[in-house]
Each structure stands twice: as structure tokens, then as C-alpha cells.
TORTILO-875542 format. One record per residue: x, y, z of N, C-alpha, C in turn. Coordinates in steps of 0.001 Angstrom, whole numbers, plus 500000, padded with zeros to 6 digits. Layout:
<rs>
X,Y,Z,X,Y,Z,X,Y,Z
...
</rs>
This chain:
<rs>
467819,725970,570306,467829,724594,569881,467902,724576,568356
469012,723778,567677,469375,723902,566631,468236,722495,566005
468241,722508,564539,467554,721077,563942,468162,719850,564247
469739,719549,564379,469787,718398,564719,469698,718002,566346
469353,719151,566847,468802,718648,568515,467815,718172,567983
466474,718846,567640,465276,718554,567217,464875,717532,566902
465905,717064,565995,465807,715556,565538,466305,714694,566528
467505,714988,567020,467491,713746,568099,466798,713779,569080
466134,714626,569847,464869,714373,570594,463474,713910,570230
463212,714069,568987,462484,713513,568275,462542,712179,568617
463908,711735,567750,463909,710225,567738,464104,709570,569020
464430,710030,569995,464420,709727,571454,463045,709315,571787
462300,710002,571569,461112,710623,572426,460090,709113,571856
460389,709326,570082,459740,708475,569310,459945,706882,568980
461093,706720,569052,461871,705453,568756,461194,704362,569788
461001,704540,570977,460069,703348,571595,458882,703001,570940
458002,704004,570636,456828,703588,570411,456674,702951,568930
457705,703326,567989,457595,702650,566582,457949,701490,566458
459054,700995,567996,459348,699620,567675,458252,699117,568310
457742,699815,569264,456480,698636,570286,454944,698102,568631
455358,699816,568164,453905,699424,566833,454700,698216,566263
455532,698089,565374,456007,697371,564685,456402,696346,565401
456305,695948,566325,456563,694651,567264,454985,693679,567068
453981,694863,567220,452516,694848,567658,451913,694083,566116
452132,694712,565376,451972,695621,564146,451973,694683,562695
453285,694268,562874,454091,693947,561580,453359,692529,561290
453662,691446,562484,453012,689946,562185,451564,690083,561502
450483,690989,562066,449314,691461,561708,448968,691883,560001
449888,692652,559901,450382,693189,558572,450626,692383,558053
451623,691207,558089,451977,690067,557297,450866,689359,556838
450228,688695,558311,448770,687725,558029,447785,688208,556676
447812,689715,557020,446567,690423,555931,446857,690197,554411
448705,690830,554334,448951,690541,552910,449532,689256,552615
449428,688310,553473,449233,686617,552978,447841,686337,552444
447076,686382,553423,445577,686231,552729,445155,687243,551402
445910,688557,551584,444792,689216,550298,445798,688162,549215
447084,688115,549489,447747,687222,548149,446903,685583,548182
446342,684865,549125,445696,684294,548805,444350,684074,548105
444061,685002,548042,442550,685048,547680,442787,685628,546298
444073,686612,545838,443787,686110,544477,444085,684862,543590
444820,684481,543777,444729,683098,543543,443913,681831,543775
443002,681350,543103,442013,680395,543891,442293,678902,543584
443454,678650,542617,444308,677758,542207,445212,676727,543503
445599,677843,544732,446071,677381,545626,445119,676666,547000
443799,677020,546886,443083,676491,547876,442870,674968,547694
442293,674242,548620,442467,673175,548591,440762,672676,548155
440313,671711,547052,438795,671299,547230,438139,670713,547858
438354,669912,548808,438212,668958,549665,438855,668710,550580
438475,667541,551262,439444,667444,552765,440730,666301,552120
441697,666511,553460,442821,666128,552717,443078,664886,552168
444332,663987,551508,443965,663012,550883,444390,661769,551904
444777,662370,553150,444795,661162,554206,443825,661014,554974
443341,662168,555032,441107,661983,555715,440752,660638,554517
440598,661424,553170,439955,660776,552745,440448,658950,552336
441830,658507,552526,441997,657261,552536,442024,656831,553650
442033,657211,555183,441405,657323,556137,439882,656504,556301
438970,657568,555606,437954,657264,555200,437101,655824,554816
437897,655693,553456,438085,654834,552694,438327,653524,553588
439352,653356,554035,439824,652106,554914,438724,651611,556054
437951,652921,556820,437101,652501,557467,436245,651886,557080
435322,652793,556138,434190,652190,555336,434753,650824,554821
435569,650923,553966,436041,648545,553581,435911,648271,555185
436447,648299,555978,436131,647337,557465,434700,647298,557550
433998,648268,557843,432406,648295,557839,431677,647408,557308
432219,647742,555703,431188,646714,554300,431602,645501,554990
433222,645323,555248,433433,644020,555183,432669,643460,556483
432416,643992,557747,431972,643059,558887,430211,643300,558195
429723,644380,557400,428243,644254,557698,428368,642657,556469
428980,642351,555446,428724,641508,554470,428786,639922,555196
429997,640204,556170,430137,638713,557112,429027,638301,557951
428223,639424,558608,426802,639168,559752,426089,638911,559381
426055,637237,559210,424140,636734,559250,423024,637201,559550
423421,638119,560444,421825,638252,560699,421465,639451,561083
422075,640256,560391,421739,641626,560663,420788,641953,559946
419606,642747,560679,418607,643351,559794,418825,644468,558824
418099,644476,557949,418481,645280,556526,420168,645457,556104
420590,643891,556057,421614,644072,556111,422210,644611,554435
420846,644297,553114,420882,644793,551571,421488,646128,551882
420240,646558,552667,419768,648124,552620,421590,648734,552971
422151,648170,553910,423240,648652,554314,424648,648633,553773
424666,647599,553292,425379,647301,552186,425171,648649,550784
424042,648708,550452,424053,649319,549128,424719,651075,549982
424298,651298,550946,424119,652548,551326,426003,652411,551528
426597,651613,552357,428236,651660,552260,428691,651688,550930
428197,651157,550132,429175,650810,548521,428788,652316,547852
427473,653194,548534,427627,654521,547976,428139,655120,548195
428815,654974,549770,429972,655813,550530,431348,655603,549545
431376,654199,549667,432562,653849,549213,432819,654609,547699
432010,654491,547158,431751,655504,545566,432723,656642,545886
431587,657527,546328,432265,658892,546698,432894,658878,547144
433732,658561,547962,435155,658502,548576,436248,658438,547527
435745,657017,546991,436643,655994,545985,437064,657610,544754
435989,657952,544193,435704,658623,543135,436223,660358,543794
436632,660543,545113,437126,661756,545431,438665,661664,545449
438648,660314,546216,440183,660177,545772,441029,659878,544808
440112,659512,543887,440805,659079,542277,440966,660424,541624
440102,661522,542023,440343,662820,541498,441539,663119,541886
441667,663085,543180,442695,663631,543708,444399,663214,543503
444420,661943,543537,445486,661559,542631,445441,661813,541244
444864,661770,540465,444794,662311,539090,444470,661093,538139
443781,659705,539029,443495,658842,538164,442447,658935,537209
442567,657992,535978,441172,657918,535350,440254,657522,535590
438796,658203,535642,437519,658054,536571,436948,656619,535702
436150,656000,536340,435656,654681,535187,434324,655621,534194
434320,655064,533520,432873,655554,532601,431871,655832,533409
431340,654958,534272,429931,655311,535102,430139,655901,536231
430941,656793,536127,431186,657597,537467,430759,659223,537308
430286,659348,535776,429545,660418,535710,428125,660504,536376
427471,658966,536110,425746,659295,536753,425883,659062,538088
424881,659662,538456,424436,659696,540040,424190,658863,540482
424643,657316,540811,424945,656063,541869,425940,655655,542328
425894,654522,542854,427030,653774,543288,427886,652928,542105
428916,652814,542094,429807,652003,541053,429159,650512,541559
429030,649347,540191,428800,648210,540256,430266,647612,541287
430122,646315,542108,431494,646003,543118,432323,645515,542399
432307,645486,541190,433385,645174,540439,434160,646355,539460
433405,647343,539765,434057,648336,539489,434873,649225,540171
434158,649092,541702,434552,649788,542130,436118,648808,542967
436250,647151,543182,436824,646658,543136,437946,647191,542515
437982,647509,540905,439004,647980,540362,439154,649343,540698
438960,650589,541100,439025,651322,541140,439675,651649,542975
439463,650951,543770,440242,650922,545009,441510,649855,544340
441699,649223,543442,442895,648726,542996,443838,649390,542428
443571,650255,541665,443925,651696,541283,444452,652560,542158
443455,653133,542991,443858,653622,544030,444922,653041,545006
445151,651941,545453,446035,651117,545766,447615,651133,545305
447288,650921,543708,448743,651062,542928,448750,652595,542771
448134,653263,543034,448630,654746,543111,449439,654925,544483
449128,654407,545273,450381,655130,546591,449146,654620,547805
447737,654636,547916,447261,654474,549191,446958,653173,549509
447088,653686,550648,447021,652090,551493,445939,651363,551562
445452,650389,551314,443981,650328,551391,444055,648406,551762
443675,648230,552513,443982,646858,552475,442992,645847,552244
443391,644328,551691,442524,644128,551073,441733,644210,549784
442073,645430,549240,440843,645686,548400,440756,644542,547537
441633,643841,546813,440881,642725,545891,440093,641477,546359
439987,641730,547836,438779,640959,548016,437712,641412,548036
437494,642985,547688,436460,643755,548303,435282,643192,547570
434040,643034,547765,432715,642152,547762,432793,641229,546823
434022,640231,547174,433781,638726,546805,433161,638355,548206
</rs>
């Protein structure tokens, strides 16, 4: 048996099983060096949930404020109110990041935006691209 028998029985013998690995193999291989290329980069991850959750979000909470502000007679209906307009904050103030608007001045301390701020600031958000309906009536 000369070398190029050698070799072609070789590759006979071998040639199934390198395509079955690399069938097996390769997608696996891909996934790994997608993620290690993701992870050096931390520029590409995302900070939050996306920006249709969060105007999503947003739209619910205004229906909420708006039916708890209409009900006479709901108990602690203050208490509930203040606790939505804090939702509405953080939301308001995640999605203004996220479009790249300018935050208002009092959106550095730790409360809720006054409703006239935050009025303007779902108006903003609005003339930026999301849908939000309503908002310039929001707590008249």
C-alpha cells in the first residue's frame, strides 16, 4: 500500500464523521464566538426593557391615573394617585432617556415630577415619536 492509498482510505474512512462534527459542531461554535464578541463590548447591550414595553407602560398607567382621578369614591384615592404619578415619573423619565430627550431639572431628586411637569414631559415624549394619548390633558 502506497501513501496515496493511505490517504484515500483515510479520507474515506474519515470524511463522515468530520462532516457529522461540523454539522453538530459549527452552529455551537458560532453561538460561543458571538457571545465572547459580545461581552466585549458592553456598548451593545441593551439598559432596560425595550422602548415599546416601556411606552406600553406608559399608556397604561395614563388610563389608570386617568379612571383612579374620575372615581368619586374610591378610598385612598390621594394615596393612589401620588403612587401612579411616581410610576408615571419613572417610566416618563426612562423613556426620555431613551429617546435622548432633555431630562427637566427636577428629575435628578428622588420623587415624582410636579403634573405639570410631567404633563410636559409626556408632551415631549409625544413629539418625539410615541404614542401616548391624551397626554395634554394629563391631570387637568
Amino acid at each position: 500500500m502506497d501513501l496515496a492509498t493511505a490517504a484515500r482510505l483515510l479520507t474515506v474512512v474519515c470524511a463522515p464523521a468530520a462532516v457529522a462534527g461540523a454539522v453538530l459542531w459549527l452552529p455551537r461554535g458560532a453561538r460561543v464566538l458571538r457571545d465572547l464578541l459580545r461581552r466585549r463590548d458592553p456598548g451593545l447591550r441593551p439598559v432596560g426593557p425595550p422602548l415599546e414595553r416601556t411606552a406600553a407602560d406608559l399608556r397604561r398607567l395614563m388610563a389608570e391615573h386617568d379612571a383612579v382621578r374620575r372615581s368619586p369614591a374610591m378610598a385612598g384615592r390621594a394615596t393612589h394617585l401620588a403612587v401612579l404619578e411616581a410610576a408615571l415619573t419613572d417610566c416618563a423619565l426612562h423613556a426620555a432617556r431613551a429617546v435622548g430627550l432633555d431630562l427637566p431639572a427636577d428629575a435628578a431628586g428622588h420623587g415624582p415630577l410636579s403634573r405639570e411637569q410631567l404633563r410636559l414631559l409626556l408632551g415631549d415624549l409625544a413629539g418625539a415619536g410615541l404614542f401616548l394619548p391624551a397626554h395634554e390633558r394629563f391631570g387637568r
